[in-house]
VEXPAVO-930673 format. One record per residue (C-alpha): residue in three letters; x, y, z. Coordinates in steps of 0.2 Angstrom, whole numbers. Example, Ala and Ser with C-alpha at 12.3 -4.5 7.8 and 13.67 -1.06 7.14 Angstrom:
residues 2
{Ala {62 -22 39}}
{Ser {68 -5 36}}
end
This chain:
residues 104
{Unk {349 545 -135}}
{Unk {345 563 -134}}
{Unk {335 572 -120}}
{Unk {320 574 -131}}
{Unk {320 555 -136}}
{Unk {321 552 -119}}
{Unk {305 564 -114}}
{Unk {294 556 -128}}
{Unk {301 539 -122}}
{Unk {293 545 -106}}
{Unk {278 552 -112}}
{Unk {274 537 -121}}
{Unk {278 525 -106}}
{Unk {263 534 -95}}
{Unk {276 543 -86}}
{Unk {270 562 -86}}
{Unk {282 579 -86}}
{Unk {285 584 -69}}
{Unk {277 600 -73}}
{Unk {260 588 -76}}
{Unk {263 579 -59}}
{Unk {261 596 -52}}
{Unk {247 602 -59}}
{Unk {238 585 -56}}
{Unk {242 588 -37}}
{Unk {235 608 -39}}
{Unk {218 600 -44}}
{Unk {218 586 -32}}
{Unk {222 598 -18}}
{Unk {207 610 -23}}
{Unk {195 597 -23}}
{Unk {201 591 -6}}
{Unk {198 609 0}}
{Unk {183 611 -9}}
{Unk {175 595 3}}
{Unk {182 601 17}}
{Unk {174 619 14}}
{Unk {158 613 20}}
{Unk {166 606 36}}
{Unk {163 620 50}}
{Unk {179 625 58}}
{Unk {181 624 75}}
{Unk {183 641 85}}
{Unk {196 641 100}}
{Unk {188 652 117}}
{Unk {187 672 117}}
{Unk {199 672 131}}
{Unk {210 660 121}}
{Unk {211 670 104}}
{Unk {213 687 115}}
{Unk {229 677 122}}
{Unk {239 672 106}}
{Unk {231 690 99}}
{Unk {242 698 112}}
{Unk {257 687 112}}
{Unk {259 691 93}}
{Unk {257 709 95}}
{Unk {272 707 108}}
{Unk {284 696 104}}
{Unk {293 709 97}}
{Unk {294 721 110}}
{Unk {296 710 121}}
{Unk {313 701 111}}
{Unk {319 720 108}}
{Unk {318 723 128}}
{Unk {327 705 130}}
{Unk {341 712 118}}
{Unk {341 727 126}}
{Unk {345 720 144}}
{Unk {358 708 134}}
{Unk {367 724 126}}
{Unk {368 733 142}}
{Unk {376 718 150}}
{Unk {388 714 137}}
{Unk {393 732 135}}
{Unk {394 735 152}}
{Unk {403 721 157}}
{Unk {413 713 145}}
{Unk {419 727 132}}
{Unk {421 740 149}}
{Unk {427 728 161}}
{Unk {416 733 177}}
{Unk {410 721 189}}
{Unk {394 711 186}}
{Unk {385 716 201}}
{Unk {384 735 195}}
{Unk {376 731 178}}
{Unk {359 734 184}}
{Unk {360 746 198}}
{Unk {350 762 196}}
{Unk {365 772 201}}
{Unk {376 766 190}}
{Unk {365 772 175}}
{Unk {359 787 182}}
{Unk {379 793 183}}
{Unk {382 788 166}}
{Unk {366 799 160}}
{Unk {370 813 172}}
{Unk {390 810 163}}
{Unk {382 812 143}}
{Unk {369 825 147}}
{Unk {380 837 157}}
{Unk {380 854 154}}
{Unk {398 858 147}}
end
């Protein structure tokens, strides 16, 4: 049996394309949303949406600061083989600057 016997087999049987299954599921979706339109969506707190508001405006700062902290470390400790404890010290950093930005 060819596959276009088989699709008219189908057709005929009651069972639809797939393509009609999903256009029957658009329109019941839409008629879902069009009842539910009328329903009056609940508002969270001022202080609530200033909260999330902010936490989405950070999260990428804050992840490129985390990175940042992790890149020292690793760089620092594992790929130049100095001691943990110096990683984060203010001196440490301020010769390393002091070393690149040296008048020659």
């Amino acid at each position: 049996m060819s596959m276009a016997d088989e699709r008219i087999d189908r057709e005929s049987s009651g069972f639809g394309s797939q393509a009609d299954e999903g256009g029957s599921e658009k329109k019941k979706r839409a008629s879902r949303a069009k009842t539910n339109g009328s329903v009056k969506k609940k508002q969270r707190p001022k202080g609530v949406r200033i909260l999330l508001w902010f936490l989405r405006k950070s999260i990428v700062p804050l992840i490129m600061v985390i990175m940042l902290v992790a890149g020292l470390y690793i760089g620092y400790v594992v790929v130049g083989k100095q001691p943990e404890d110096e990683v984060f010290s203010w001196g440490t950093w301020q010769h390393i600057y002091d070393l690149i930005f040296a008048d020659a």
